[in-house]
C-alpha positions in Angstrom: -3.3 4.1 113.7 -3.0 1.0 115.8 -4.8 -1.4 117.5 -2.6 -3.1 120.3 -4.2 -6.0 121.8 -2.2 -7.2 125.3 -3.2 -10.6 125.9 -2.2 -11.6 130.1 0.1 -15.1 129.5 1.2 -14.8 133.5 -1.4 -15.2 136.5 -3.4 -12.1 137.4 -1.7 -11.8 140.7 1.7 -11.3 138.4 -0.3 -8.7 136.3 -1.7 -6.9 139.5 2.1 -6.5 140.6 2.8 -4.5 137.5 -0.5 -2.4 137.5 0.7 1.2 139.0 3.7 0.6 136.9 2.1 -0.1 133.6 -0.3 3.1 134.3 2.5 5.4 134.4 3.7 4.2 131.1 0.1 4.8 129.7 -0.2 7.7 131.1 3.3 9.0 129.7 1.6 8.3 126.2 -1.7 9.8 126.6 0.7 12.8 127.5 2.5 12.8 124.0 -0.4 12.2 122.1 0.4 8.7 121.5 -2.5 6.8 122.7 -6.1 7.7 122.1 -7.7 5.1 124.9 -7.0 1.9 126.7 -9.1 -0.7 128.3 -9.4 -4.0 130.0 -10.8 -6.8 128.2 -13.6 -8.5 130.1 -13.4 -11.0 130.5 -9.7 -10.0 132.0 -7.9 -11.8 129.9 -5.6 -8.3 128.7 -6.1 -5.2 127.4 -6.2 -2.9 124.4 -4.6 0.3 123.4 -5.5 2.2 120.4 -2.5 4.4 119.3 -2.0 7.1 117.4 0.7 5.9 115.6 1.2 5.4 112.1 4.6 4.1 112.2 4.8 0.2 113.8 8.2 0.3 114.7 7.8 3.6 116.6 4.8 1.4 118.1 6.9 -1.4 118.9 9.4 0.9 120.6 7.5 2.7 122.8 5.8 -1.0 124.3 9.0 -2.1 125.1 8.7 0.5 127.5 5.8 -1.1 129.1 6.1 -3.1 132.4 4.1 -5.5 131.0 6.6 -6.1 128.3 10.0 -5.5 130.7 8.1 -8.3 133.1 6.7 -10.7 130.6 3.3 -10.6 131.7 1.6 -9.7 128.2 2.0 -10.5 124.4 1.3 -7.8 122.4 -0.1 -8.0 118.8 -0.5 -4.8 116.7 -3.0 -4.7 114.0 -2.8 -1.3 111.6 -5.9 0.6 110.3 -6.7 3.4 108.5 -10.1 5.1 109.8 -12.5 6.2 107.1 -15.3 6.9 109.5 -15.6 8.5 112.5 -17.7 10.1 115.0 -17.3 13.9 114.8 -14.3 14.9 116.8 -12.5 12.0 116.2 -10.7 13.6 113.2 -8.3 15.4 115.9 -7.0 12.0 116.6 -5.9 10.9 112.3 -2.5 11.9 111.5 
């Protein structure tokens, strides 16, 4: 599992252009089962994306799908964990 933290190094108005766009490309991923939630930071400063992906450089391939990353609007960093403890329910979500 991975934690992807976008962190905005373009003006807001550059990463309001690329909104819809960088919905779809979540939403193609919540779709597959890639990505368990997303989120603004506040303040807005990025985002993060917890992904259900075990495999970094499958990680890194699907954000370079991201508008984000096609416009140059975020850096990305990706930090890997392995959950221990969860809330019940969450165990659908460990591969």
């Amino acid at each position: 599992m991975l934690i992807i933290e976008l962190i905005y190094v373009k003006p807001i108005e550059e990463v309001e252009q690329n909104v819809v766009k960088h919905n779809e490309f979540l939403d193609k991923y919540f779709e597959a089962g890639n990505f368990i939630c997303s989120g603004r930071k506040n303040p807005r400063v990025g985002g993060i994306i917890i992904c259900n992906e075990s495999d970094q450089s499958e990680a890194e391939r699907i954000i370079q799908e991201d508008p984000f990353f096609i416009n140059k609007v975020a850096d990305y960093n990706m930090i890997e964990f392995l959950p221990t403890k969860y809330a019940d329910g969450f165990e659908k979500f460990i591969k």
